[in-house]
KEKOL-370246 format. One record per residue: residue in three letters; y, z, x of N, C-alpha, C, O in turn. Coordinates in steps of 0.2 Angstrom, whole numbers, plus 5000, padded with zeros to 4 digits. Layout:
REM KEKOL-370246
  mardren   n.Y   n.Z   n.X  ca.Y  ca.Z  ca.X   c.Y   c.Z   c.X   o.Y   o.Z   o.X
      ALA     Y     Z     X     Y     Z     X     Y     Z     X     Y     Z     X
...
END
This chain:
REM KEKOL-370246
  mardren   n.Y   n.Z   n.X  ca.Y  ca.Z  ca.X   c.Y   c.Z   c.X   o.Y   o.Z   o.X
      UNK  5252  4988  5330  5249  4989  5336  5254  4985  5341  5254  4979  5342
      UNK  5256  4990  5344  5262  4985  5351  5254  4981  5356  5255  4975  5357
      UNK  5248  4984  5358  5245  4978  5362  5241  4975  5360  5236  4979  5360
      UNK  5239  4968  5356  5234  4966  5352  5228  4963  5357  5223  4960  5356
      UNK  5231  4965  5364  5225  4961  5370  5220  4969  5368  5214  4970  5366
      UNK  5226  4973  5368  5222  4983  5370  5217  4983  5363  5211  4985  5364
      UNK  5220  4981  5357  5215  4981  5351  5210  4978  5351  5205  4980  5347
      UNK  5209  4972  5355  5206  4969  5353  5197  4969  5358  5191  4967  5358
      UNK  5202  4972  5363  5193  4974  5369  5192  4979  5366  5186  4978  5364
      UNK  5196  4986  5364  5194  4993  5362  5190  4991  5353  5188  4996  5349
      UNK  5190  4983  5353  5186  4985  5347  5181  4980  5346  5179  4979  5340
      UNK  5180  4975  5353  5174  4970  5355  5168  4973  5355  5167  4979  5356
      UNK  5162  4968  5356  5157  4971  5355  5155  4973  5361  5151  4978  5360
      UNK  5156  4973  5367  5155  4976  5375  5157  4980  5374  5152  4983  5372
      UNK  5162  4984  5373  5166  4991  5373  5162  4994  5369  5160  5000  5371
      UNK  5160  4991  5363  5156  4997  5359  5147  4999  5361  5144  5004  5359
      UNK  5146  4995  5365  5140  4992  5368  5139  4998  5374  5134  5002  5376
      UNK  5146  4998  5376  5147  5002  5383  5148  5010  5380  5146  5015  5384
      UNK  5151  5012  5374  5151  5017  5372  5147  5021  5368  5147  5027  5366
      UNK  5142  5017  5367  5133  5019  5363  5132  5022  5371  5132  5028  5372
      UNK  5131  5018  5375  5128  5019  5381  5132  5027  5386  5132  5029  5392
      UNK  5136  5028  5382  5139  5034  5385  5141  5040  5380  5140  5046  5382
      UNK  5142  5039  5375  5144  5045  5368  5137  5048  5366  5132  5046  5364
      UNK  5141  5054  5366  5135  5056  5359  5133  5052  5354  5136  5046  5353
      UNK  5128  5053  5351  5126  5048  5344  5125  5052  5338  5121  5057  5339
      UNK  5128  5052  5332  5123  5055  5327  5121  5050  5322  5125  5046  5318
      UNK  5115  5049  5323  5110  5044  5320  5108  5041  5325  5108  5042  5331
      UNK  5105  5033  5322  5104  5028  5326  5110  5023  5326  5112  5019  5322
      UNK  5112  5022  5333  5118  5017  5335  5118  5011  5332  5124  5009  5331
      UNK  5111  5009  5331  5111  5002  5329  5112  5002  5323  5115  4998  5320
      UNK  5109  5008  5317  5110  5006  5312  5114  5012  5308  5112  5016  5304
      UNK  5122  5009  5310  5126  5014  5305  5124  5019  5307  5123  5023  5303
      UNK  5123  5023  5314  5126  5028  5318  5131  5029  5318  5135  5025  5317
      UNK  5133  5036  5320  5141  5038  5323  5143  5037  5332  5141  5040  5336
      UNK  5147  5034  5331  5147  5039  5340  5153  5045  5339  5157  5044  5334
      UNK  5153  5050  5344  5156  5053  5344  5161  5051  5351  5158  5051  5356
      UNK  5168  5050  5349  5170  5045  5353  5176  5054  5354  5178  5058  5349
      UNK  5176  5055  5359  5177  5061  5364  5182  5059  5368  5179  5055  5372
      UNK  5188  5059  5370  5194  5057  5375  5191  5055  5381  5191  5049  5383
      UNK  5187  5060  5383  5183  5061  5390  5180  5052  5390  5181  5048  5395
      UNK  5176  5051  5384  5174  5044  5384  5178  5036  5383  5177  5030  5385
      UNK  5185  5039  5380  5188  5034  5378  5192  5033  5384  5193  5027  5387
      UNK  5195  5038  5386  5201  5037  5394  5197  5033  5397  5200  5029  5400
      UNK  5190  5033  5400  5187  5032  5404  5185  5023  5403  5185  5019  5408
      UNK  5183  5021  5398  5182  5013  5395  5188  5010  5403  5193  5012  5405
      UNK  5183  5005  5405  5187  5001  5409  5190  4997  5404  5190  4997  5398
      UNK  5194  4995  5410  5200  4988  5406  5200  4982  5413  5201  4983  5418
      UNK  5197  4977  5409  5197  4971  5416  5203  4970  5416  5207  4969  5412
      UNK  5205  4968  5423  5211  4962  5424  5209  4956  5421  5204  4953  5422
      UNK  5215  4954  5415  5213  4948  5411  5220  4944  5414  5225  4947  5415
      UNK  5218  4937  5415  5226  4932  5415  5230  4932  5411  5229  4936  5406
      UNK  5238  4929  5412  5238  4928  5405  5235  4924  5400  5234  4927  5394
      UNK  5234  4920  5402  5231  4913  5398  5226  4918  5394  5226  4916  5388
      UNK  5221  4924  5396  5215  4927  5395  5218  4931  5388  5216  4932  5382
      UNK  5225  4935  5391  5227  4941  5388  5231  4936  5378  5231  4938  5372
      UNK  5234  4931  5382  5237  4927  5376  5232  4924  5371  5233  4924  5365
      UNK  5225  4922  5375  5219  4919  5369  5217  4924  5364  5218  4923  5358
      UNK  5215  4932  5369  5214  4936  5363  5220  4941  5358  5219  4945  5353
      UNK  5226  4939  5362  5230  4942  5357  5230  4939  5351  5229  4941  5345
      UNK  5230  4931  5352  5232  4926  5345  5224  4927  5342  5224  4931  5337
      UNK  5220  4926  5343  5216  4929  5341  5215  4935  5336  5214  4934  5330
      UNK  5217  4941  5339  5217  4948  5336  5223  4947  5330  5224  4951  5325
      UNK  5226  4942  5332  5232  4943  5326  5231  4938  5321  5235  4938  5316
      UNK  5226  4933  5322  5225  4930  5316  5220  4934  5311  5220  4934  5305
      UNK  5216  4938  5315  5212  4943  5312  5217  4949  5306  5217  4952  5301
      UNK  5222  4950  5311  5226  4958  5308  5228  4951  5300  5227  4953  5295
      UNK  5231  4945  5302  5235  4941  5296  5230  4940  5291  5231  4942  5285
      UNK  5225  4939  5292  5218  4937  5288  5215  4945  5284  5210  4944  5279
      UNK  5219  4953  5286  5218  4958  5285  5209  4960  5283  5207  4963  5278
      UNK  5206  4956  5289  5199  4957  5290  5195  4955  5286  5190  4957  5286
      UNK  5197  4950  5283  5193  4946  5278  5192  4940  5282  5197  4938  5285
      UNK  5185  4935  5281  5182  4932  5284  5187  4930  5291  5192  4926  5292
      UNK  5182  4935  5295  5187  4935  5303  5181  4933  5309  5182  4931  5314
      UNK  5175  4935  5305  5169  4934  5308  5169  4930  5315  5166  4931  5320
      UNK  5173  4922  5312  5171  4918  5319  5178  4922  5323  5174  4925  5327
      UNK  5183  4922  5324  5188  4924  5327  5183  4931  5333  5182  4931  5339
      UNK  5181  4936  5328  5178  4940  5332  5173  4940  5336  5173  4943  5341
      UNK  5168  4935  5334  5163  4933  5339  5166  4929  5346  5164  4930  5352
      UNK  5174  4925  5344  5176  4922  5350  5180  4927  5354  5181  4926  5360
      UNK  5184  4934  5351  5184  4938  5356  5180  4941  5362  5181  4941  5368
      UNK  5174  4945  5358  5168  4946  5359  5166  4944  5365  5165  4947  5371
      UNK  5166  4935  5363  5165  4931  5370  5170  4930  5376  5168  4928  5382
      UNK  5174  4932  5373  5180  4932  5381  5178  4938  5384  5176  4938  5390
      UNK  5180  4943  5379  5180  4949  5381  5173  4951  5385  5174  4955  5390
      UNK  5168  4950  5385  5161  4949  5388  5163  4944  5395  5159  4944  5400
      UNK  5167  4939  5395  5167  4936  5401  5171  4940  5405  5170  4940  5411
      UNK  5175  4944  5403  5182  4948  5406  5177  4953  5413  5178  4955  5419
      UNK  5171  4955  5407  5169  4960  5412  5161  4959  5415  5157  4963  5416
      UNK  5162  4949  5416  5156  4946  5418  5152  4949  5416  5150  4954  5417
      UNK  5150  4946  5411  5143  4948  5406  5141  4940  5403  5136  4939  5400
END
């Protein structure tokens, strides 16, 4: 992935939070639903203006995650999560 800042909101828990609240559902979102993720909904996902300083935290972030190949990434994820939730004041 050329943008590890783009990977990494497009797969924070805000984004998914904002994407329940817009997509079809098949099932229950919360638990192991599907969303039906439709262009229509995915072009539309804001993208905050992040700093550098913002876009460099969660790249190194996302890329200790991709080195780690998502095995015990948990805390890394939670500190995205949390940037990524500050990005769009939350």
């Amino acid at each position: 992935m050329d943008d590890l800042f783009l990977l990494g909101l497009l797969n924070s828990r805000p984004v998914w939070e904002y994407l329940k609240a817009r997509c079809s559902v098949l099932g229950d979102p919360g638990h192991r639903g599907r969303l039906e993720l439709r262009a229509i909904y995915v072009q539309n996902i804001p993208v905050p203006t992040a700093s550098p300083a913002d876009r460099k935290a969660i790249e190194e972030l996302v890329q200790k995650c991709v080195d780690a190949k998502g095995e015990n990434c948990e805390h890394w994820e939670r500190e995205i999560d949390d940037r990524v939730a500050r990005l769009y004041g939350l």
